[in-house]
N, C-alpha and C positions, 0 to 999 in steps of 0.2 A: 498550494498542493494539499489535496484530501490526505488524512491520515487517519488507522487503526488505534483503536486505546496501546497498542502496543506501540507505537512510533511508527510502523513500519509505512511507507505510502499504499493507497489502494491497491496498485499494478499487484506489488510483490505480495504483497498480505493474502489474494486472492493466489495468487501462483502458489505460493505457500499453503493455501489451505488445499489447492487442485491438486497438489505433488502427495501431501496426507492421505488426499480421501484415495487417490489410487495405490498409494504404499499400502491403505486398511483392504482396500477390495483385493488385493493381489494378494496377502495375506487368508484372507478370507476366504479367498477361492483355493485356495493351494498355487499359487503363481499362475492360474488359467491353464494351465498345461494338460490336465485332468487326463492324468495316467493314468488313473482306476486303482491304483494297488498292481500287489503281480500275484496277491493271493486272495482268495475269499475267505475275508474274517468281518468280525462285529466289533465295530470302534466303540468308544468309550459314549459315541451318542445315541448308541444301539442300531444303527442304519449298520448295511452290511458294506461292506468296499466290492468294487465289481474289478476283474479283469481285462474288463472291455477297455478298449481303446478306440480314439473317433480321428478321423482325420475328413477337414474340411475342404475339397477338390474343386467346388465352385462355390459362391463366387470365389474368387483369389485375394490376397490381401491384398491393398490399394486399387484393386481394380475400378475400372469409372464406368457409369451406363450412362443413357440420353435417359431424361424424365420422359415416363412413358413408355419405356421398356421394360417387357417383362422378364426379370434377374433369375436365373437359374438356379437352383440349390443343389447341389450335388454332397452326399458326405458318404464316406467310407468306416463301416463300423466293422472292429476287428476283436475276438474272444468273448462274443456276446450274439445274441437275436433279438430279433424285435418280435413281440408278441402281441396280439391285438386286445386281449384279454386284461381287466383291470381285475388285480386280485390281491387280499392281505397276504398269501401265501409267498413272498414274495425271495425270488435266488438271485445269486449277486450275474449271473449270464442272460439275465429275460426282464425285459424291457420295453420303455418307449421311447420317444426320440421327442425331446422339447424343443421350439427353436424360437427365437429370440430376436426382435429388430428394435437397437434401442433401448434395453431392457423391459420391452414388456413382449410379451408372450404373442404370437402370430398364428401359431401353427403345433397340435401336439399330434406328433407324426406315428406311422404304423407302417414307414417303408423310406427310403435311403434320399429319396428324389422330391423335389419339393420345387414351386416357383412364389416367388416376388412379384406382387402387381399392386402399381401405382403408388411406389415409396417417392414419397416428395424429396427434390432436391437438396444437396447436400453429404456432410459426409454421414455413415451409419457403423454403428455395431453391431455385427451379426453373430450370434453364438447357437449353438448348438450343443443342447445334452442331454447323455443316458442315463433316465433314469428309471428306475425300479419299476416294475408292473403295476403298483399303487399309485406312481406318479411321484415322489417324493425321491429327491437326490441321495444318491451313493456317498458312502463319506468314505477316503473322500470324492470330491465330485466328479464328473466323469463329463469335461464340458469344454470345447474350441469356439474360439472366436477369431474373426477377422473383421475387417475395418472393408467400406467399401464408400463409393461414392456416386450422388448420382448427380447429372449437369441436364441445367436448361437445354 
């Protein structure tokens, strides 16, 4: 049996480091929840907190597609707008809509509706967030995600 400088065998060593890095990302992100604040102020990283709230309506969490169909994005943005204009002038209600397959960037949006084409099989993370007219995250952040899957 393969073992870590610690004792531990490979399996757990690796579970143990997988459980870490999502306790750091979940931390990190404020739990994924991305409430937005319920007020507009200026954190201590000087970004502003927005009011906005997002709720993500398609896909669904665990939901499955055939490779080859094209995945719907539906999201519902609530005490905020999206504005099409990138500007330093930036208030915690005006915004864009980033979204996310996987963590890398797919799509920087300027409206609610969105489609998926030709995500390879398997499962995905989909996130979805508002951020500031400049393009730079609210603190804190303002971001949903759900898990999807797509099959042969």
């Amino acid at each position: 049996m393969r073992t870590t400088t610690m004792g531990l065998p490979r399996p757990r060593a690796l579970l143990a480091l997988g459980l870490a890095l999502v306790a750091a990302v979940t931390v990190a992100c404020g739990g994924g929840g991305g409430d937005g604040g319920t007020s507009p102020s200026t954190q201590s990283s000087g970004r502003p907190s927005s009011p906005a709230k997002l709720t993500i309506l398609s896909p669904t969490n665990g939901q499955s597609f055939k490779a080859g169909q094209t995945i719907p994005v539906n999201v519902k943005l609530t005490g905020a707008k999206i504005v099409r204009q990138t500007t330093q002038h930036i208030t915690p209600t005006t915004g864009h809509l980033h979204l996310y397959v996987d963590n890398a960037i797919v799509s920087m949006n300027y409206q609610t509706t969105n489609q998926l084409k030709g995500v390879k099989p398997g499962v995905h993370v989909m996130k979805v967030e508002f951020v500031a007219a400049d393009h730079l995250p609210f603190d804190p952040r303002v971001i949903q995600a759900v898990t999807f899957q797509v099959t042969k």
